[in-house]
mmJSON file of the N, C-alpha and C atoms, coordinates in Angstrom:
{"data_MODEL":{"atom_site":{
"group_PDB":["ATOM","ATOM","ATOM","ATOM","ATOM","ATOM","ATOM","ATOM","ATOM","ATOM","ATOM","ATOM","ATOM","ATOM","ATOM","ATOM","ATOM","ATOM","ATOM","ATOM","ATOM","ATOM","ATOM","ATOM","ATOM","ATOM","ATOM","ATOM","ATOM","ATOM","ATOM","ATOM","ATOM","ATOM","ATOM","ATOM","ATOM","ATOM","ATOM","ATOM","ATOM","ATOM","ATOM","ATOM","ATOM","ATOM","ATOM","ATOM","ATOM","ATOM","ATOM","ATOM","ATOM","ATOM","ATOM","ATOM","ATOM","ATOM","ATOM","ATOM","ATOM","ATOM","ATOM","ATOM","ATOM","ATOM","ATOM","ATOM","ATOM","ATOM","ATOM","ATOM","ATOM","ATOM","ATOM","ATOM","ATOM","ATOM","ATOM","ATOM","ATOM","ATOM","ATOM","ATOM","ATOM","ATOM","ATOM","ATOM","ATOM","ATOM","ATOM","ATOM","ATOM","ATOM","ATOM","ATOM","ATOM","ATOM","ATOM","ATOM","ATOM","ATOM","ATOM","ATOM","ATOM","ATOM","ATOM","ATOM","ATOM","ATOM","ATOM","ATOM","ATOM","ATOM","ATOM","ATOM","ATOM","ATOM","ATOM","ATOM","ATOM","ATOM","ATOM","ATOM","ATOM","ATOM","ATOM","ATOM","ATOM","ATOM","ATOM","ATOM","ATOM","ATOM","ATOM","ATOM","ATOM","ATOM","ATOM","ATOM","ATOM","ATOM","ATOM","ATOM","ATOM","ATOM","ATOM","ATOM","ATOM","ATOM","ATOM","ATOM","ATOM","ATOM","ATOM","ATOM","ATOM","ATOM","ATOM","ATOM","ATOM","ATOM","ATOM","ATOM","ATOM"],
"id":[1,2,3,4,5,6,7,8,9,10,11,12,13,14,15,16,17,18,19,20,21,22,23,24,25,26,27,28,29,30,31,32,33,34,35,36,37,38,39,40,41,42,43,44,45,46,47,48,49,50,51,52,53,54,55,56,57,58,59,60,61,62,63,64,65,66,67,68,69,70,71,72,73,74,75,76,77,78,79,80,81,82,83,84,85,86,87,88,89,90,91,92,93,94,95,96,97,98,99,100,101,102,103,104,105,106,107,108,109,110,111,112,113,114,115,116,117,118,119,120,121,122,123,124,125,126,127,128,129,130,131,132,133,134,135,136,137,138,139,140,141,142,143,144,145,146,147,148,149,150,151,152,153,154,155,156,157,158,159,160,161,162,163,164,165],
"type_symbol":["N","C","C","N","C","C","N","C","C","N","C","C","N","C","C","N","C","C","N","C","C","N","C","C","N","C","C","N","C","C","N","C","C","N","C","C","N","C","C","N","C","C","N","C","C","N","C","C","N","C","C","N","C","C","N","C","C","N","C","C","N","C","C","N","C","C","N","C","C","N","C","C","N","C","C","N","C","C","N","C","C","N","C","C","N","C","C","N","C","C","N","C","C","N","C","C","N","C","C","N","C","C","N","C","C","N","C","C","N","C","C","N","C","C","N","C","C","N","C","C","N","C","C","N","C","C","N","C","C","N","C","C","N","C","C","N","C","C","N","C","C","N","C","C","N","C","C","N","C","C","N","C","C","N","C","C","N","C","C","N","C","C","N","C","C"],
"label_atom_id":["N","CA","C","N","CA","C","N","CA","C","N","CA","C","N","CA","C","N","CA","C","N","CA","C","N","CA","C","N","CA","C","N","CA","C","N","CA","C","N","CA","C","N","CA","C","N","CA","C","N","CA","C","N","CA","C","N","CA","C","N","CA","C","N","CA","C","N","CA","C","N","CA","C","N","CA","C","N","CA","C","N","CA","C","N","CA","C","N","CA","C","N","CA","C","N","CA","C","N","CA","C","N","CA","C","N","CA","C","N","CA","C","N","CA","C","N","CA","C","N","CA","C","N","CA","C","N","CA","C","N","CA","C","N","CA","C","N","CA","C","N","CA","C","N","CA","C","N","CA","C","N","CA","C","N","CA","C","N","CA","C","N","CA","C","N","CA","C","N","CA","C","N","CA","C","N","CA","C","N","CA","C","N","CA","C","N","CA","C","N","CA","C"],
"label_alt_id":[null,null,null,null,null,null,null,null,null,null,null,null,null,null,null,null,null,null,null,null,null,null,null,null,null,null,null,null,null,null,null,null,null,null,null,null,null,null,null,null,null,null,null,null,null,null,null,null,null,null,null,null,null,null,null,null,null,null,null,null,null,null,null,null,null,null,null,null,null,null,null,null,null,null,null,null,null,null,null,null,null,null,null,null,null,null,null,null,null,null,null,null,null,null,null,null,null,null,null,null,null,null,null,null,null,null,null,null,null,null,null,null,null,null,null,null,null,null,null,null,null,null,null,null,null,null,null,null,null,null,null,null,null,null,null,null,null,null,null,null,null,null,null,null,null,null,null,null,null,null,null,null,null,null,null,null,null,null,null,null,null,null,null,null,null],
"label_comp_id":["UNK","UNK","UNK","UNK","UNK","UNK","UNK","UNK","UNK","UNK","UNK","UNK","UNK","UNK","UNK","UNK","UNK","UNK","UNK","UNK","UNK","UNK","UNK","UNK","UNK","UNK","UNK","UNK","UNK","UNK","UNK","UNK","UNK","UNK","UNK","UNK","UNK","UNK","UNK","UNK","UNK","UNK","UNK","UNK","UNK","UNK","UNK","UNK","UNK","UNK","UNK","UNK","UNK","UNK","UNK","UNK","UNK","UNK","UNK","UNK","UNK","UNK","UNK","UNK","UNK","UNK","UNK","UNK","UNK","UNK","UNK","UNK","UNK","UNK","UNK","UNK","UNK","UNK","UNK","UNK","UNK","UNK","UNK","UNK","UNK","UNK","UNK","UNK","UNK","UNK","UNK","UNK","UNK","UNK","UNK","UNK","UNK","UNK","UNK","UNK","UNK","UNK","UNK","UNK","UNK","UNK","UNK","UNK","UNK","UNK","UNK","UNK","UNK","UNK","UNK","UNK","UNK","UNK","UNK","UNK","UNK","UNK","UNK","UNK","UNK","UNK","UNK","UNK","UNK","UNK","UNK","UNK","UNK","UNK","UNK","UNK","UNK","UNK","UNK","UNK","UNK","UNK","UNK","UNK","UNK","UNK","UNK","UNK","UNK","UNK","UNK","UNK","UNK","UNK","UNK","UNK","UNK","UNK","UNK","UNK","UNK","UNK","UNK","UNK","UNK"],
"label_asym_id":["A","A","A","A","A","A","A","A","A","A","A","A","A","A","A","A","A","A","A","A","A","A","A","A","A","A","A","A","A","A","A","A","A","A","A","A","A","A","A","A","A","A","A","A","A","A","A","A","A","A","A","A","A","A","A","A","A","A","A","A","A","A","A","A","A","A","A","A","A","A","A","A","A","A","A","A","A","A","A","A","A","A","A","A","A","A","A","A","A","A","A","A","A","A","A","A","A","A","A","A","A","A","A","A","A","A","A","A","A","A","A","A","A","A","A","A","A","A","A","A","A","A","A","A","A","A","A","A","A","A","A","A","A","A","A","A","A","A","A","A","A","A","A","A","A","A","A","A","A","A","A","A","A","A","A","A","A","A","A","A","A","A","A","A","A"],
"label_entity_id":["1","1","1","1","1","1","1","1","1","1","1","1","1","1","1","1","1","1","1","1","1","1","1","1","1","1","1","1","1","1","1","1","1","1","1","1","1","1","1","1","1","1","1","1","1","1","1","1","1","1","1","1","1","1","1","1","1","1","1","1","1","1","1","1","1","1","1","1","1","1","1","1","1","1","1","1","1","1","1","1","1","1","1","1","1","1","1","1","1","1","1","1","1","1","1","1","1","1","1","1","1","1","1","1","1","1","1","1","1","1","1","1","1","1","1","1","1","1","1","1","1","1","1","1","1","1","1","1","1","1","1","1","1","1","1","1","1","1","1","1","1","1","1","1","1","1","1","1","1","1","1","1","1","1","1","1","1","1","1","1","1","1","1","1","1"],
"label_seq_id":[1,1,1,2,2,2,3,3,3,4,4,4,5,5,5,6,6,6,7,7,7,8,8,8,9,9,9,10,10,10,11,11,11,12,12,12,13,13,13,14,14,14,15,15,15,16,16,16,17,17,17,18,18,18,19,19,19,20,20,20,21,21,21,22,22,22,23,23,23,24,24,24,25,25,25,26,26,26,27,27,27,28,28,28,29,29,29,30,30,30,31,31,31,32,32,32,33,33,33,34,34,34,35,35,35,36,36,36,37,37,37,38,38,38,39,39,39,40,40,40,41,41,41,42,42,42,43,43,43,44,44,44,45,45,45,46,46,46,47,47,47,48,48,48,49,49,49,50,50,50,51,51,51,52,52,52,53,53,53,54,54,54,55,55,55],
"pdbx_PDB_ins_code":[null,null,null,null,null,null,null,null,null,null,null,null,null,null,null,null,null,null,null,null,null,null,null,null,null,null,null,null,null,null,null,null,null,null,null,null,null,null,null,null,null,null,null,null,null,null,null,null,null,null,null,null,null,null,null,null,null,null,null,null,null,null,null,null,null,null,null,null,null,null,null,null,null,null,null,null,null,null,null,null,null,null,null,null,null,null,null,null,null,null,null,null,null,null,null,null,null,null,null,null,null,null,null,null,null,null,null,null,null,null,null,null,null,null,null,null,null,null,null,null,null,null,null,null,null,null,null,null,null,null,null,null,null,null,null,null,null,null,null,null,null,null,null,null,null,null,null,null,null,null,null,null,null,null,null,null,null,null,null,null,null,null,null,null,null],
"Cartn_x":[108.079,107.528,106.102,106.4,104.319,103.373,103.941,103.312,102.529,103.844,102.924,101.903,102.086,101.228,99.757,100.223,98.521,98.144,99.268,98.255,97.808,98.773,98.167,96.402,96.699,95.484,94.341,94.269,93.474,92.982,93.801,93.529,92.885,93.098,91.613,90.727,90.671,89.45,88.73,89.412,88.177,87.801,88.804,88.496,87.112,87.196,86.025,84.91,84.701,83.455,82.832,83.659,83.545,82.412,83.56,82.405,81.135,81.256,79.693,78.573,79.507,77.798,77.072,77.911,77.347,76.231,75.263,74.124,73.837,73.369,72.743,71.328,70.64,69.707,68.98,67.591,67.004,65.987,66.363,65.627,65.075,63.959,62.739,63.077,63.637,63.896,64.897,65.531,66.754,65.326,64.347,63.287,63.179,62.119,61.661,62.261,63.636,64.369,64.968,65.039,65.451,64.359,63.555,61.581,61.595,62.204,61.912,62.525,63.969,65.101,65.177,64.549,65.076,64.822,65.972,65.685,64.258,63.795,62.605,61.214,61.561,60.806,60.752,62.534,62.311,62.009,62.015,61.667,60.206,60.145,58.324,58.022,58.052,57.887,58.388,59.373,59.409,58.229,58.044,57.503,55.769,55.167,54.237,54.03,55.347,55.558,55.496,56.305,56.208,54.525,53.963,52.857,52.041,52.193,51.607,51.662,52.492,52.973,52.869,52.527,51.983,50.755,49.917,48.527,48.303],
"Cartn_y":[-176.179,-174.855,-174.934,-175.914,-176.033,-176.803,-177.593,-178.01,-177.128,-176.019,-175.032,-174.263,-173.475,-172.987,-173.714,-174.503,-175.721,-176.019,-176.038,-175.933,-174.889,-173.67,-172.496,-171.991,-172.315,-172.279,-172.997,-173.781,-175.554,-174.236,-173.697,-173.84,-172.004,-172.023,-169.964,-170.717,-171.545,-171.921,-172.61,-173.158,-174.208,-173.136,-171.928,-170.565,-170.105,-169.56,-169.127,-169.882,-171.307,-171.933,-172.05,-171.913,-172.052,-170.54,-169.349,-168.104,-168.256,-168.792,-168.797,-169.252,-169.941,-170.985,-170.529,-169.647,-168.779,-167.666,-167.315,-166.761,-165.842,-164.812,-164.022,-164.555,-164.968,-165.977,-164.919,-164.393,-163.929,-164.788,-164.33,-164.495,-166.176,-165.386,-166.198,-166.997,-166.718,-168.197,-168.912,-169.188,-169.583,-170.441,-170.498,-170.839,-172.064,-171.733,-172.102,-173.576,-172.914,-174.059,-175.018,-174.167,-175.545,-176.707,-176.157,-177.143,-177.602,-177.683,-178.007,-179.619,-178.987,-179.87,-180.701,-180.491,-181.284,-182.389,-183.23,-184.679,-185.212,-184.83,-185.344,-185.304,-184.213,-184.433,-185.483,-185.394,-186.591,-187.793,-188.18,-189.372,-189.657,-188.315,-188.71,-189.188,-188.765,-188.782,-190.122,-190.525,-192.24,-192.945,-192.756,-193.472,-193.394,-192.195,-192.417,-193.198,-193.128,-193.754,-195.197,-195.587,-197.698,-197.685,-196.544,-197.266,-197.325,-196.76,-196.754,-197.75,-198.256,-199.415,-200.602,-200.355,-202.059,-201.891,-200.896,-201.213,-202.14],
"Cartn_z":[25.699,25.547,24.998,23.896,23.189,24.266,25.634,26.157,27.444,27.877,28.721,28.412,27.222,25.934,26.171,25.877,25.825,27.315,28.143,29.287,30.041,29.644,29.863,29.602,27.873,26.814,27.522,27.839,28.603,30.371,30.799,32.218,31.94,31.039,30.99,30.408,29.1,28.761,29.988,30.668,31.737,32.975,33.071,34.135,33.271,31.571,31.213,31.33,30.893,31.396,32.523,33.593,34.997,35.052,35.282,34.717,34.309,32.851,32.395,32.999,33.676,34.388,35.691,36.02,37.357,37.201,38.04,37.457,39.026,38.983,39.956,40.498,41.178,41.716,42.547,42.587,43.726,44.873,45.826,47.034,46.775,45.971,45.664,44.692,43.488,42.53,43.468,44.685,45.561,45.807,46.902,47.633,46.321,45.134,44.397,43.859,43.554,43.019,44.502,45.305,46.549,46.694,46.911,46.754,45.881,44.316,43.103,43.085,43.914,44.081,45.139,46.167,47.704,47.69,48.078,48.084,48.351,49.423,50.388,48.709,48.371,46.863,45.488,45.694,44.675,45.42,46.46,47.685,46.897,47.283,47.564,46.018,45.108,43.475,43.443,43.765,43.416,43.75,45.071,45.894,45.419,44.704,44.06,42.495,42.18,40.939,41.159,42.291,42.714,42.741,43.47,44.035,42.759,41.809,40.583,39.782,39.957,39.119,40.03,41.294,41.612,41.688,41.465,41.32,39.916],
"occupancy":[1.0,1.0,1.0,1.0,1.0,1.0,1.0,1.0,1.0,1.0,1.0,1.0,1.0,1.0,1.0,1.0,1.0,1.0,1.0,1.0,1.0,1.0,1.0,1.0,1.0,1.0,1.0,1.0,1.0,1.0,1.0,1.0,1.0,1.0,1.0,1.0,1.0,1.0,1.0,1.0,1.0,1.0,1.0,1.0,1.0,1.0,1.0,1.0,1.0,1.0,1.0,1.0,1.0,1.0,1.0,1.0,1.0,1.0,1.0,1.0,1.0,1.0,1.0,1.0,1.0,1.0,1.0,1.0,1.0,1.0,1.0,1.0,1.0,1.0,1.0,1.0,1.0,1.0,1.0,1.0,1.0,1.0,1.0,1.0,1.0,1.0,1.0,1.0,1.0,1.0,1.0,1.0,1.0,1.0,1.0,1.0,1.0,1.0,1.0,1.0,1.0,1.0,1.0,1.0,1.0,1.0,1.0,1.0,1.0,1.0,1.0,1.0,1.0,1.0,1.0,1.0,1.0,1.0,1.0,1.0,1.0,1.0,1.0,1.0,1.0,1.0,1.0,1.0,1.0,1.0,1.0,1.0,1.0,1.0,1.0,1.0,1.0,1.0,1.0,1.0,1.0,1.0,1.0,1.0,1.0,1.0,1.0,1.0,1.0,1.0,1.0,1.0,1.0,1.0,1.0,1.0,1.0,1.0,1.0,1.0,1.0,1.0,1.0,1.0,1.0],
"B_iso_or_equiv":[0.0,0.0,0.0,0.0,0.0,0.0,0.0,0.0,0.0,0.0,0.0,0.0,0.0,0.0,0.0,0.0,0.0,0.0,0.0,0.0,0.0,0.0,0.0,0.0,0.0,0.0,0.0,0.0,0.0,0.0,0.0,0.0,0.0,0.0,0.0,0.0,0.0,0.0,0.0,0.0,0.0,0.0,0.0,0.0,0.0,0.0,0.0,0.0,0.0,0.0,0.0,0.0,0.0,0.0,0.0,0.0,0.0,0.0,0.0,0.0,0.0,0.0,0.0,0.0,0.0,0.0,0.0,0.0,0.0,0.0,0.0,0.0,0.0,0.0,0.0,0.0,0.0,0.0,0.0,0.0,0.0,0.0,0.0,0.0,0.0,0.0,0.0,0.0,0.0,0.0,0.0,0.0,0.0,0.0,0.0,0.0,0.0,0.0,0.0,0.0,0.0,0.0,0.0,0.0,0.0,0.0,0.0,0.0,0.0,0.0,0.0,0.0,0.0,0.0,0.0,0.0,0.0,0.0,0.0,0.0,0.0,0.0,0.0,0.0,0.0,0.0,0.0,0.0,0.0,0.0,0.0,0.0,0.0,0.0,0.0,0.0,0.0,0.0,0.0,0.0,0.0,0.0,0.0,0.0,0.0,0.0,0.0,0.0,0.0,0.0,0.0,0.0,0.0,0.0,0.0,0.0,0.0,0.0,0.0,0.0,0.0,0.0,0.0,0.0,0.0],
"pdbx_formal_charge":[null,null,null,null,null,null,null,null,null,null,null,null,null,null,null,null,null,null,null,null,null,null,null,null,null,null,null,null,null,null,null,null,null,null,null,null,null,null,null,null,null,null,null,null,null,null,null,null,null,null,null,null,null,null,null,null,null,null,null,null,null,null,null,null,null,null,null,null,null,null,null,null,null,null,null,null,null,null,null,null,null,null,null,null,null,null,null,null,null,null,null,null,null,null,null,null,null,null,null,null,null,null,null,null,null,null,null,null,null,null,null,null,null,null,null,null,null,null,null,null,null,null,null,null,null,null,null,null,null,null,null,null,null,null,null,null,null,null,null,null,null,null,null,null,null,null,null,null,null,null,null,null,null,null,null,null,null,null,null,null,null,null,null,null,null],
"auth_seq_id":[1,1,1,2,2,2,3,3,3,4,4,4,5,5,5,6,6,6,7,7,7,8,8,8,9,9,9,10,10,10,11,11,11,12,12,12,13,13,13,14,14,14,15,15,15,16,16,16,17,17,17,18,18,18,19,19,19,20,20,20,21,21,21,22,22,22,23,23,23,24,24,24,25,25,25,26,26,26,27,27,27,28,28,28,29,29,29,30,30,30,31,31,31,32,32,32,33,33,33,34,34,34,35,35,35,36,36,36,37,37,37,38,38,38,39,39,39,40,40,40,41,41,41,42,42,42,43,43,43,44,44,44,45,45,45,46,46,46,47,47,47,48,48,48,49,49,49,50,50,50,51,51,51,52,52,52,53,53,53,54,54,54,55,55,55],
"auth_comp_id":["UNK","UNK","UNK","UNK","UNK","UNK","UNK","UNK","UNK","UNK","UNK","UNK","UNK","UNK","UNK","UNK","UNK","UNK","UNK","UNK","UNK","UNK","UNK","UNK","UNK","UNK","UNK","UNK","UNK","UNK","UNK","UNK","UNK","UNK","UNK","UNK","UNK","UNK","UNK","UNK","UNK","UNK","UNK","UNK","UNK","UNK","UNK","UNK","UNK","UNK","UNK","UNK","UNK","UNK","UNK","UNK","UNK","UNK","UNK","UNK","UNK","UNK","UNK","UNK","UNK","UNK","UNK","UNK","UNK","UNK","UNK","UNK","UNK","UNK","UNK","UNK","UNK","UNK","UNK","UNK","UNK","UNK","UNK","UNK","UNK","UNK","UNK","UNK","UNK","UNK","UNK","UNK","UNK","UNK","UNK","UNK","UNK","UNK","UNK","UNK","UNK","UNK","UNK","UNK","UNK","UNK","UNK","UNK","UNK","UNK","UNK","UNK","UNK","UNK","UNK","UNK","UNK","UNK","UNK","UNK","UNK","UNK","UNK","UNK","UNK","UNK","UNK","UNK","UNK","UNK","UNK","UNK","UNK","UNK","UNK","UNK","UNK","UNK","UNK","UNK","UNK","UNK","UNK","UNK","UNK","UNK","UNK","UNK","UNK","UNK","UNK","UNK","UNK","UNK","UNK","UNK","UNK","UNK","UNK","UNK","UNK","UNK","UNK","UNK","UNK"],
"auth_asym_id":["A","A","A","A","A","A","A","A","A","A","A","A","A","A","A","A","A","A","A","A","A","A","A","A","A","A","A","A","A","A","A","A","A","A","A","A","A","A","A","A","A","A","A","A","A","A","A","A","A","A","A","A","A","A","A","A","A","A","A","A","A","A","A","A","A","A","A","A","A","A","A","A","A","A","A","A","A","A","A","A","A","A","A","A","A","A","A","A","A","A","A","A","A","A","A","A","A","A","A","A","A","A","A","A","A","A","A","A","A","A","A","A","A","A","A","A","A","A","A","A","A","A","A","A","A","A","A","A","A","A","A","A","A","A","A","A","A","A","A","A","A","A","A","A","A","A","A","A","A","A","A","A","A","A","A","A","A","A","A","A","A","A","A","A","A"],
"auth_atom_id":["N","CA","C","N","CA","C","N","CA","C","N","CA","C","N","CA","C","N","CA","C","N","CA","C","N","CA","C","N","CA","C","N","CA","C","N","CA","C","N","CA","C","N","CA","C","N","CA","C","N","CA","C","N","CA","C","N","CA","C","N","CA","C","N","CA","C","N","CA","C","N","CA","C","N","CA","C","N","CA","C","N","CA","C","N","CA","C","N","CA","C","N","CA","C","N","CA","C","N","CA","C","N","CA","C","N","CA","C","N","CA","C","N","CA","C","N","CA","C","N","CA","C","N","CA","C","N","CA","C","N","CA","C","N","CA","C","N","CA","C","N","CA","C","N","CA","C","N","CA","C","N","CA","C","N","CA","C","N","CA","C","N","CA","C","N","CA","C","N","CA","C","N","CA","C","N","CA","C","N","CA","C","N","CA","C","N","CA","C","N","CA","C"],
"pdbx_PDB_model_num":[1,1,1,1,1,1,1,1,1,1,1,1,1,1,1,1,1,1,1,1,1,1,1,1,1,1,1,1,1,1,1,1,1,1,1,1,1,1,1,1,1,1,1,1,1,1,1,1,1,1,1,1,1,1,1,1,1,1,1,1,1,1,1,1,1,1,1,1,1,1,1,1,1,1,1,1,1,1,1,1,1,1,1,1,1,1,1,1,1,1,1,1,1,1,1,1,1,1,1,1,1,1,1,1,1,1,1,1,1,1,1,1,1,1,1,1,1,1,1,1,1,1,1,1,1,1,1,1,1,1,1,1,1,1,1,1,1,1,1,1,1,1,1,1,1,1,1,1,1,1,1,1,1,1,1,1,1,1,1,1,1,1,1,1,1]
}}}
């Protein structure tokens, strides 16, 4: 019985965090942060960083 309890307890707390972390995003911060993020970006940012460091 104390073990459903606790996993009851265990499985809303990890439903409420889940919640929290979700956010309403417009249009434009969507754009912003995809460019911020896209692989092909961090590609490139390494790739100026090697060349930096073998000069």
């Amino acid at each position: 019985m104390k073990k459903k309890g606790l996993l009851i307890y265990l499985l809303l707390l990890s439903f409420g965090f889940q919640v929290q972390a979700q956010r309403n995003m417009t249009l434009k911060e969507c754009v912003e942060y995809s460019l911020q993020n896209h692989l092909s970006n961090t590609v490139y940012n390494n790739e100026i960083e090697i060349a930096k460091q073998s000069l």
